[in-house]
N, CA and C atoms as an extended XYZ file, in Angstrom:
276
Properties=species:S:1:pos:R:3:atomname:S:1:resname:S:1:resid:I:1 pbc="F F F"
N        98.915      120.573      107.020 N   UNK     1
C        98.977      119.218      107.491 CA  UNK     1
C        97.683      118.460      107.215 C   UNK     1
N        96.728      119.028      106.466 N   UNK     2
C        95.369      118.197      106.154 CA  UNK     2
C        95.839      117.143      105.395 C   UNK     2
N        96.920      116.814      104.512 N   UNK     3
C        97.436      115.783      103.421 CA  UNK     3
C        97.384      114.530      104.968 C   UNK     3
N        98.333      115.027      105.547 N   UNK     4
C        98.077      113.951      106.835 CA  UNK     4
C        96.921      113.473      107.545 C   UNK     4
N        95.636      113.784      107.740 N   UNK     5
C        95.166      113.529      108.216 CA  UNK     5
C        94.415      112.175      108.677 C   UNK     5
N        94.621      111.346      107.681 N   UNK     6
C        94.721      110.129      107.825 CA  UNK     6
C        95.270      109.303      108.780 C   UNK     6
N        96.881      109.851      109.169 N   UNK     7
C        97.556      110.006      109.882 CA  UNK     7
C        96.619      109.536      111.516 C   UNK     7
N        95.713      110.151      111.653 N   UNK     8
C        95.139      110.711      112.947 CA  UNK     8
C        94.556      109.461      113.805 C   UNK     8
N        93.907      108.533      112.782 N   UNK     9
C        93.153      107.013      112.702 CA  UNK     9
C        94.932      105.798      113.668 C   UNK     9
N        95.655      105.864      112.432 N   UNK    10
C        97.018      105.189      113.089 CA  UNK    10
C        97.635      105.757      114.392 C   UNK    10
N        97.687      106.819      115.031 N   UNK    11
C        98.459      107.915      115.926 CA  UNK    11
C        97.570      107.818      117.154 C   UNK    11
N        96.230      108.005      116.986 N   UNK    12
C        95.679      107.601      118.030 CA  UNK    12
C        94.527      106.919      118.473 C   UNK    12
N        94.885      105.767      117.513 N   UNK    13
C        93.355      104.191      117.833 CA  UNK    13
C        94.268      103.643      119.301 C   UNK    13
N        93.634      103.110      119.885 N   UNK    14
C        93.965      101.622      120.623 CA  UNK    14
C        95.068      100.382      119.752 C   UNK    14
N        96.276      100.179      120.314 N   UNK    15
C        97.097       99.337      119.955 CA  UNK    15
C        96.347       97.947      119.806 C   UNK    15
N        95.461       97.652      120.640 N   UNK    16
C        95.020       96.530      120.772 CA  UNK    16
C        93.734       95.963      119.615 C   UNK    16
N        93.212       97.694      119.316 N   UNK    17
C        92.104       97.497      118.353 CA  UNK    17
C        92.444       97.378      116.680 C   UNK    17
N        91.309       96.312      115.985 N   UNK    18
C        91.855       96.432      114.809 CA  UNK    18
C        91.784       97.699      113.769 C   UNK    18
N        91.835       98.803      114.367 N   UNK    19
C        91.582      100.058      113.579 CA  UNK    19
C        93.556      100.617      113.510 C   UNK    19
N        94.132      100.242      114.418 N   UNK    20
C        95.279      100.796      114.155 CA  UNK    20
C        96.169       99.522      113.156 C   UNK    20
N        95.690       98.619      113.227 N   UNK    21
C        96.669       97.305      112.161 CA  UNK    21
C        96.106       97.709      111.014 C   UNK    21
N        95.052       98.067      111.095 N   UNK    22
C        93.931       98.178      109.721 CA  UNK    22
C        94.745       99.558      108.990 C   UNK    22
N        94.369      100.649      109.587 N   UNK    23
C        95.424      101.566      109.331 CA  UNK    23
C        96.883      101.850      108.871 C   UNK    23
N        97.432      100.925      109.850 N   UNK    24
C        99.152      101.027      109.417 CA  UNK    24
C        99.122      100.225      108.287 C   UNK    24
N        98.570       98.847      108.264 N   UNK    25
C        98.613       98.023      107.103 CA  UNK    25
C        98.410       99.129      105.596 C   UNK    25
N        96.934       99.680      105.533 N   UNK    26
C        97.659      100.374      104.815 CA  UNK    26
C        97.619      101.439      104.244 C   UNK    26
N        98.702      101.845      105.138 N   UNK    27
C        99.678      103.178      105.438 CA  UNK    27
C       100.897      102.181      104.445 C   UNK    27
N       101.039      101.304      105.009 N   UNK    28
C       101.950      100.621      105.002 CA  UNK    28
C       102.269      100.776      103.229 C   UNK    28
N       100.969      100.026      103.057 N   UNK    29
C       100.465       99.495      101.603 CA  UNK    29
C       100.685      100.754      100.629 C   UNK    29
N       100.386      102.043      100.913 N   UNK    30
C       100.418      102.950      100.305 CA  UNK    30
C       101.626      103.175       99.683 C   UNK    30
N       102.834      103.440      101.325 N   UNK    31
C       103.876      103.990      100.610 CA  UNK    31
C       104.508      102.930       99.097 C   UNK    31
N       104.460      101.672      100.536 N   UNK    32
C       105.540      100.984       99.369 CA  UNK    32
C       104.836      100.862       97.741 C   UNK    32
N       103.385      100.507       97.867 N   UNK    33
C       103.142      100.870       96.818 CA  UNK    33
C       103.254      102.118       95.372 C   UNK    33
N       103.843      103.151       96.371 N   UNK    34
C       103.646      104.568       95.787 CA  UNK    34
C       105.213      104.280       95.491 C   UNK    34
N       106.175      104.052       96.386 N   UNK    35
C       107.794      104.048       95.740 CA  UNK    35
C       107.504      103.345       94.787 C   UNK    35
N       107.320      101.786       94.369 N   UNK    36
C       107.345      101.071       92.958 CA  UNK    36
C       107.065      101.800       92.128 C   UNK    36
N       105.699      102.301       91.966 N   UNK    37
C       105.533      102.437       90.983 CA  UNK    37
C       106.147      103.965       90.433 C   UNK    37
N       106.782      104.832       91.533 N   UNK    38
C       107.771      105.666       90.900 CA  UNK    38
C       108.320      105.646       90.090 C   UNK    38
N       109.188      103.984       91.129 N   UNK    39
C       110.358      103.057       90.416 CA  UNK    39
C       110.330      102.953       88.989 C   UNK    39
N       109.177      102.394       88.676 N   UNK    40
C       108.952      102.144       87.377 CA  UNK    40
C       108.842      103.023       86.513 C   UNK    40
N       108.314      104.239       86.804 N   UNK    41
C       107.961      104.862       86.033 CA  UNK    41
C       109.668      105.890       85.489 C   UNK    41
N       109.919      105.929       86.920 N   UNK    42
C       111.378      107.089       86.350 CA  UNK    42
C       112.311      105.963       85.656 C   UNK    42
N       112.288      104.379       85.738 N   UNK    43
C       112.999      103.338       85.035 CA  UNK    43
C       112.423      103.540       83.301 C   UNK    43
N       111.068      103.557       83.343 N   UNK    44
C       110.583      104.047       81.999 CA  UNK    44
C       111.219      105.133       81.337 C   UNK    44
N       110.561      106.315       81.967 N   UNK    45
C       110.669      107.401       81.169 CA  UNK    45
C       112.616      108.155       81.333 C   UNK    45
N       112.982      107.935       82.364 N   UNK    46
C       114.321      108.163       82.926 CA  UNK    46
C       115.783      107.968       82.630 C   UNK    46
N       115.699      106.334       83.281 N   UNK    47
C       116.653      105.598       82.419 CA  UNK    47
C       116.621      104.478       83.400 C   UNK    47
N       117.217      103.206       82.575 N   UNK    48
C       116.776      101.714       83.037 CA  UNK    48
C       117.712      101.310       84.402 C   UNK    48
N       118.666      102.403       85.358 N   UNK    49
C       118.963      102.512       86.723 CA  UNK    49
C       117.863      102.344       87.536 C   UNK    49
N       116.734      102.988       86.838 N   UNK    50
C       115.594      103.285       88.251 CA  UNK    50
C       115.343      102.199       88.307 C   UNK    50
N       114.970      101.046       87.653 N   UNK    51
C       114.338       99.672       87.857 CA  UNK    51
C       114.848       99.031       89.356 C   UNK    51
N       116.255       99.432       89.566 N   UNK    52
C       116.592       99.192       90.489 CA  UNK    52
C       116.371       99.152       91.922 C   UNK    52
N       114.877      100.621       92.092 N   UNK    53
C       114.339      100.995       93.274 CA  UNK    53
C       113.451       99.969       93.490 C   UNK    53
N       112.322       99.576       92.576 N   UNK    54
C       111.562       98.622       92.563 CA  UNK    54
C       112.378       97.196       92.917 C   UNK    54
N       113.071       97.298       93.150 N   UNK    55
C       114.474       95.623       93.089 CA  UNK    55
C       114.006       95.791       94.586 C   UNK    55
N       114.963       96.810       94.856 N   UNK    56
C       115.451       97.107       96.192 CA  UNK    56
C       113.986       96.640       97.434 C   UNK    56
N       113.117       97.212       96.622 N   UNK    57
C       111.473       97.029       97.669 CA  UNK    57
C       111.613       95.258       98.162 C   UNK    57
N       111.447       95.077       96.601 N   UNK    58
C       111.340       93.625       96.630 CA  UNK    58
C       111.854       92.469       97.559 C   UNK    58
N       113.201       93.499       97.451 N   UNK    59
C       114.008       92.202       98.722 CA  UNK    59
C       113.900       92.608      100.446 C   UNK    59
N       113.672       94.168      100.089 N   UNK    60
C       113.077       94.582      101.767 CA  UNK    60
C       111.963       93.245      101.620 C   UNK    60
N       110.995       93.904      101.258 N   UNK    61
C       109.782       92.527      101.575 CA  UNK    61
C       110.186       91.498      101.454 C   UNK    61
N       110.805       90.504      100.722 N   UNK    62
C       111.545       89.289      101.248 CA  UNK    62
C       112.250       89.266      102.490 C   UNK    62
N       112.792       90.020      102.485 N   UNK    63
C       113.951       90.325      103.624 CA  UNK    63
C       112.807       90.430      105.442 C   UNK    63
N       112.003       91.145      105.025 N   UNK    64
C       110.848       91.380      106.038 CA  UNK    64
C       110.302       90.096      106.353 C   UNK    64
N       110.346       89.551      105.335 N   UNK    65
C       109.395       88.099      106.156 CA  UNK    65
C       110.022       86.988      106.697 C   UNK    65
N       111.440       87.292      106.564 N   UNK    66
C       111.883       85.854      107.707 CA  UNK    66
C       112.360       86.530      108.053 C   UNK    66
N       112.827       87.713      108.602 N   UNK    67
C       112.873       88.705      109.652 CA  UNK    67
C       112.263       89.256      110.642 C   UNK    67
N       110.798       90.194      110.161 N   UNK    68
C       110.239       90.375      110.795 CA  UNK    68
C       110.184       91.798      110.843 C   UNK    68
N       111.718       92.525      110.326 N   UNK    69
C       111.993       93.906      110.267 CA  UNK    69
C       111.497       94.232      109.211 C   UNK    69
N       110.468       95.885      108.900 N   UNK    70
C       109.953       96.270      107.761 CA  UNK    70
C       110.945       97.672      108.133 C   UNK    70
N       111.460       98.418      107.605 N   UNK    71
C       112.023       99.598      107.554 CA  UNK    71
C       110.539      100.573      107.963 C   UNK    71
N       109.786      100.586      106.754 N   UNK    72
C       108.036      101.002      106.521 CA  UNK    72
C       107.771      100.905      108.292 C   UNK    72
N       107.235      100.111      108.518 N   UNK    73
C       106.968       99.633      110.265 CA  UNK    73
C       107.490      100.074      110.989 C   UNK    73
N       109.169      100.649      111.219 N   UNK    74
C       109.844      100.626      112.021 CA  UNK    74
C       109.442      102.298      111.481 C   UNK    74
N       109.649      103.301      110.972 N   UNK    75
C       109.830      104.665      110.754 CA  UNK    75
C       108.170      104.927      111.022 C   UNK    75
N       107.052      104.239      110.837 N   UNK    76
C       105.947      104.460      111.196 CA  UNK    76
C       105.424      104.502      112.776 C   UNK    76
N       106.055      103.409      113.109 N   UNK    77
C       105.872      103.297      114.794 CA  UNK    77
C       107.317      104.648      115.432 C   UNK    77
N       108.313      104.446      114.919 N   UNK    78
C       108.881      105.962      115.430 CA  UNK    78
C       107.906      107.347      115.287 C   UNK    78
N       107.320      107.538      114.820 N   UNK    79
C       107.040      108.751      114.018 CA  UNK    79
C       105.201      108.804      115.102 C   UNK    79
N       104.746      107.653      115.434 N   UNK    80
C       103.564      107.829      115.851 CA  UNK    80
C       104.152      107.795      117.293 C   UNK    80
N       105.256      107.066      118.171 N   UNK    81
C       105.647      107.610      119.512 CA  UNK    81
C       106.015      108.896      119.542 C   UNK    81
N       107.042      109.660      118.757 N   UNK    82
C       106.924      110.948      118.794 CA  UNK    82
C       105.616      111.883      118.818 C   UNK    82
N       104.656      111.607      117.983 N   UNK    83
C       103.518      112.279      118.078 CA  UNK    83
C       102.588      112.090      119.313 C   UNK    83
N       102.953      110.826      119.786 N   UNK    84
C       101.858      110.734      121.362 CA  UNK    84
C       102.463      110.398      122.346 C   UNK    84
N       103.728      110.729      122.078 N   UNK    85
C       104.733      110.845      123.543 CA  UNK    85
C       104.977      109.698      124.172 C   UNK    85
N       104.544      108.240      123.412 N   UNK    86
C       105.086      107.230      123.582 CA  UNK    86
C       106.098      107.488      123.926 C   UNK    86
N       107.003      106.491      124.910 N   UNK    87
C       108.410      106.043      124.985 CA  UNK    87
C       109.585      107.823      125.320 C   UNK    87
N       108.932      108.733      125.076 N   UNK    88
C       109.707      109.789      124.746 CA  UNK    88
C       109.725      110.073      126.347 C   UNK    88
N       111.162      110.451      126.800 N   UNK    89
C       110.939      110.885      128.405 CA  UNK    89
C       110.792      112.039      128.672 C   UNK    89
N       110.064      112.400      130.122 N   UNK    90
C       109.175      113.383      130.328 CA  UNK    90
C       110.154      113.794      131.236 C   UNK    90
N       110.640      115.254      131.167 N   UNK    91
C       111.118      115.704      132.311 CA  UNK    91
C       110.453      116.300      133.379 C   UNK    91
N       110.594      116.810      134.687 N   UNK    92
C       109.548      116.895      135.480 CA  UNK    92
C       109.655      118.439      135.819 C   UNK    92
């Protein structure tokens, strides 16, 4: 789990401080950045279907901004309540 460790900065800063926006931003930035240019590349070398993944980003992020919903955001904030027991109920 050292690949994660980055991880550690987003999971447990202060919500309020700019070290966890700073973080998720990009966390954020990474993935989607890292799917495109997959995209592109298996559209290159692959076949001209893949172009399609890179499409797909595109309109999430359109889609995200007069929305408000990021898929990215939403599986990131799941994934960091599971890890710090946010929201998760405690039996006694």
């Amino acid at each position: 789990m050292e690949r994660f460790d980055h991880l550690g900065n987003f999971l447990n800063s202060n919500k309020n401080g700019g070290t966890v926006v700073k973080d998720r931003t990009r966390l954020h930035d990474g993935i989607v950045g890292g799917v495109v240019t997959l995209g592109v590349l298996l559209g290159y070398f692959v076949g001209p279907s893949w172009f399609l993944l890179p499409a797909l980003i595109g309109v999430l992020l359109i889609q995200s901004y007069f929305t408000g919903f990021c898929p990215v955001y939403y599986t990131l904030d799941r994934i960091a309540a599971s890890k710090t027991g946010i929201g998760a109920s405690k039996s006694a």
